[in-house]
C-alpha positions as CSV (number, residue, x, y, z in Angstrom):
1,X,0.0,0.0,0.0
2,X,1.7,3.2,-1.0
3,X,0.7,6.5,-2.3
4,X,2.1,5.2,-6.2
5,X,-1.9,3.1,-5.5
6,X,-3.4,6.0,-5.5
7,X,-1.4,7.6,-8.3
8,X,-2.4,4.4,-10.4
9,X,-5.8,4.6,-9.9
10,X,-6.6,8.2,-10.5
11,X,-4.3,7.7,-14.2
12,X,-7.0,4.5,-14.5
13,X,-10.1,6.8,-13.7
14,X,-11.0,4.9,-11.2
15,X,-12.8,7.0,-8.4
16,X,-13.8,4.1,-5.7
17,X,-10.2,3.4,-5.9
18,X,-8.8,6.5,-5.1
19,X,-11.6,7.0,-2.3
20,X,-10.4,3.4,-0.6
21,X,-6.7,4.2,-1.2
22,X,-6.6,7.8,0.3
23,X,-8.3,6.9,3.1
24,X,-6.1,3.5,4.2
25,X,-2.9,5.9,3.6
26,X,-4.7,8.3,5.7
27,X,-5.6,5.9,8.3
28,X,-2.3,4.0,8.3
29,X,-1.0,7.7,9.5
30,X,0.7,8.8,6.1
31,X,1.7,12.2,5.6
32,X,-1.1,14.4,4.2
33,X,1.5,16.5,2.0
34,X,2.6,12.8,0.6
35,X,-1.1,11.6,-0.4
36,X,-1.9,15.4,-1.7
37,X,1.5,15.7,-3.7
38,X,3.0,11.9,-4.5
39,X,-0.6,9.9,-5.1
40,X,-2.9,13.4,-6.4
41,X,-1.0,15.9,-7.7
42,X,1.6,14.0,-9.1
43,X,-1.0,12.0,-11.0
44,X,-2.9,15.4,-12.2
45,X,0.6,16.4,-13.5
46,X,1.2,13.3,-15.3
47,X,-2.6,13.4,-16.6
48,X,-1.6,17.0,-18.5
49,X,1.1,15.9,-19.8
50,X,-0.8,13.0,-21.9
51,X,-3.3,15.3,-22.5
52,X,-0.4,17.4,-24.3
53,X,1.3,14.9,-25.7
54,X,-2.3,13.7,-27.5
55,X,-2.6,10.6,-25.4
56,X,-5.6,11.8,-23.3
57,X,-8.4,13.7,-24.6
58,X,-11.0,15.7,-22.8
59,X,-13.7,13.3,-21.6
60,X,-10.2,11.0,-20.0
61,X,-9.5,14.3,-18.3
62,X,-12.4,15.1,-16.2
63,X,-13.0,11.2,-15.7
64,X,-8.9,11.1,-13.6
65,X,-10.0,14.8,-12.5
66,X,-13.1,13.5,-10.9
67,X,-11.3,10.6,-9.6
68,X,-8.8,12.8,-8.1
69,X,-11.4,15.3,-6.4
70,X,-12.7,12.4,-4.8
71,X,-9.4,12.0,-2.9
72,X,-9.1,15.7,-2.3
73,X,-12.6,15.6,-0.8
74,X,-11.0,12.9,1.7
75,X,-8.1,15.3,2.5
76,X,-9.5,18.8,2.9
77,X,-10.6,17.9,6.6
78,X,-6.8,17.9,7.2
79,X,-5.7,19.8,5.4
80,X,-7.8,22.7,6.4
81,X,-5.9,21.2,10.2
82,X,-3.1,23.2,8.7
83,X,-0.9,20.5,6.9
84,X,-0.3,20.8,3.1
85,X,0.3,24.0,2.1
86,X,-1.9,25.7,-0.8
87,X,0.3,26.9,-4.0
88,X,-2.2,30.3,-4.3
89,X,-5.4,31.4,-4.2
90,X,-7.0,31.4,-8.0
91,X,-11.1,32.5,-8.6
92,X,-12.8,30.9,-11.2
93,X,-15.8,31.6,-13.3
94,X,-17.5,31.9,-16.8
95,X,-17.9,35.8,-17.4
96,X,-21.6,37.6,-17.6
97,X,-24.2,36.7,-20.2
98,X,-22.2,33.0,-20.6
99,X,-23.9,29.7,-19.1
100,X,-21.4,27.1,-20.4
101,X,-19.1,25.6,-17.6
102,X,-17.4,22.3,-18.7
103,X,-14.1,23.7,-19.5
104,X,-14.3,26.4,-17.0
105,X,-15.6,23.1,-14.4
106,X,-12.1,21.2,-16.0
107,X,-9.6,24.0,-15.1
108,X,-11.1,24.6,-11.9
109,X,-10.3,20.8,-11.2
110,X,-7.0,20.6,-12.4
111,X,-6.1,23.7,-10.6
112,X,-7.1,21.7,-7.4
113,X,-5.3,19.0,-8.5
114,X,-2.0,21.1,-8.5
115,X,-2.4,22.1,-4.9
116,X,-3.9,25.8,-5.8
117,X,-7.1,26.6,-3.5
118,X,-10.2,27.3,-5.7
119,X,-13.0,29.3,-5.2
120,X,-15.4,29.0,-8.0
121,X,-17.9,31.2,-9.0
122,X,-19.9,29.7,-11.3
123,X,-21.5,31.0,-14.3
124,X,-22.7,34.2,-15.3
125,X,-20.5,36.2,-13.2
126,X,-20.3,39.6,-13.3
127,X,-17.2,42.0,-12.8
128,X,-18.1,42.8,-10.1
129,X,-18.0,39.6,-8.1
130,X,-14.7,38.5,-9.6
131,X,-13.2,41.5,-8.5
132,X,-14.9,41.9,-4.5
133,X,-14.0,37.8,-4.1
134,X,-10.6,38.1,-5.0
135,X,-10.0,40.9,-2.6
136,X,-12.1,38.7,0.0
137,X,-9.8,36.0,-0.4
138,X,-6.8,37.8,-1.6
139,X,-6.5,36.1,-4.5
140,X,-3.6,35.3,-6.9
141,X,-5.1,34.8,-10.0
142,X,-8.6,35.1,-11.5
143,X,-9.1,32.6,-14.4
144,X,-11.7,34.0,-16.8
145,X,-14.2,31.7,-19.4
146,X,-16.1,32.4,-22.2
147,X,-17.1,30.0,-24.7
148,X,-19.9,33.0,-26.4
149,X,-18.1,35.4,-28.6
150,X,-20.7,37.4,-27.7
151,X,-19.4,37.2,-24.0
152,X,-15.4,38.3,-24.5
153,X,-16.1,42.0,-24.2
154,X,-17.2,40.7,-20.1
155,X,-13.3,39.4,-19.8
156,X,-12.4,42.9,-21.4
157,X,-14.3,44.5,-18.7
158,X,-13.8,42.0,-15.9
159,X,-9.7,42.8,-16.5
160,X,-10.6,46.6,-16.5
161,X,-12.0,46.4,-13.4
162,X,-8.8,44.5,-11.8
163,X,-6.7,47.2,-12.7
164,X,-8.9,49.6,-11.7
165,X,-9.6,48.3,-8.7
166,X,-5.4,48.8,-8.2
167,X,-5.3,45.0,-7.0
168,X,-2.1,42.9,-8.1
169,X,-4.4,39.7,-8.6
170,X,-2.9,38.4,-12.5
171,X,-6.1,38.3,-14.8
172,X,-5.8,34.7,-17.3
173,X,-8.8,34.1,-20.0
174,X,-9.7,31.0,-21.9
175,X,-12.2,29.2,-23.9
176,X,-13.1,28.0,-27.4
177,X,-13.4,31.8,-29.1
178,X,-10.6,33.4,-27.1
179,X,-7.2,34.0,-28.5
180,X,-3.3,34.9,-26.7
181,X,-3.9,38.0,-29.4
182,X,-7.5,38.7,-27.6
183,X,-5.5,38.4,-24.3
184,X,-3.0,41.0,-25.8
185,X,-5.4,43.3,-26.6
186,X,-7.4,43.4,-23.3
187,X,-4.3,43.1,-20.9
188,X,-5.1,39.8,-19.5
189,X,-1.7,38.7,-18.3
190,X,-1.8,35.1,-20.0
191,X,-4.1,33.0,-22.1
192,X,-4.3,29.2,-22.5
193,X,-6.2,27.2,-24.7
194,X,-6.7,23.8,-22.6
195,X,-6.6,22.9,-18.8
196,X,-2.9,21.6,-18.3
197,X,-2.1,24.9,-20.1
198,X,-3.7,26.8,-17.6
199,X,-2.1,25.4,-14.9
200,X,1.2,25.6,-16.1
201,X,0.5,29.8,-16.8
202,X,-0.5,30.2,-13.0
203,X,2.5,28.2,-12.3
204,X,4.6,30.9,-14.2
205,X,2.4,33.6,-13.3
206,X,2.7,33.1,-9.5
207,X,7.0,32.4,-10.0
208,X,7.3,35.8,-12.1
């Protein structure tokens, strides 16, 4: 029994697998920063990297995300105790006038799966909120979606208001009809076009 169980199972999609391995690691008295980063994380890394390397596709991903939110769910208890420290704080949503939420549901999910605390918003969020729950929760990054062209000038605005607002929380967009140029042009401070990607930007983003 080792943390490389849980690894395996989340890369095999297999949920009740993960739930019964994270929780005999955590009974057997493993370190919570070794479940989170050697069996979860790790596994979330290696899922991305498939994913870019064409191996994995979408459906694959959410199926070892899922899998791997069901071990997370196991771990928060303790590690809201204080052990496993978060990488940053990033708020999620799909901007105003835009209901669509898988890809926004997939990054939020592989950004818990890299250690970063998420607080997601939902759908149909205005500038607003983004901006008061980042300064709630001092966040690091708010991660933008549209999958509406009809919905980008909201991430135009939504940025606006960041820098307006004087906060140094880094603004990142995504979805099907955004481009890096779009994110060029409104001042977003990185784009991505898939989930691994995104989690690689807030990696750089937070290093920078």
């Amino acid at each position: 029994m080792s943390t490389q169980d849980i690894f395996s199972a989340v890369l095999a999609f297999d949920e009740a697998t993960v739930t019964a391995k994270t929780q005999a690691e955590i009974d057997a008295g493993t370190a919570i920063d070794s479940i989170l980063n050697d069996g979860l994380i790790s596994a979330m890394d290696e899922v991305g990297e498939r994913f870019s390397a064409g191996e994995l596709f979408v459906p694959e991903m959410l199926m070892a995300a899922q899998a791997m939110k069901a071990g997370l769910e196991l771990l928060k208890p303790h590690l809201a105790e204080g052990q496993g420290q978060s990488k940053g704080v990033v708020v999620i949503g799909t901007v105003k006038g835009d209901l669509h939420d898988i890809g926004k549901n997939l990054v939020a999910m592989m950004m818990e799966g890299a250690g970063f605390e998420v607080v997601d918003l939902g759908v149909d969020v205005d500038s607003e909120a983004f901006v008061r729950t980042a300064a709630e929760k001092k966040a690091d990054v708010i991660a933008l979606s549209a999958l509406l062209t009809t919905t980008m000038p909201s991430m135009e605005s939504t940025v606006k208001a960041v820098k307006e607002a004087g906060m140094a929380t880094r603004t990142i967009i995504g979805g099907a009809p955004v481009t890096q140029a779009f994110a060029d042009q409104i001042g977003a401070d990185g784009y991505s076009a898939d989930a691994p990607g995104a989690v690689k930007l807030v990696k750089e983003l937070l290093v920078a």
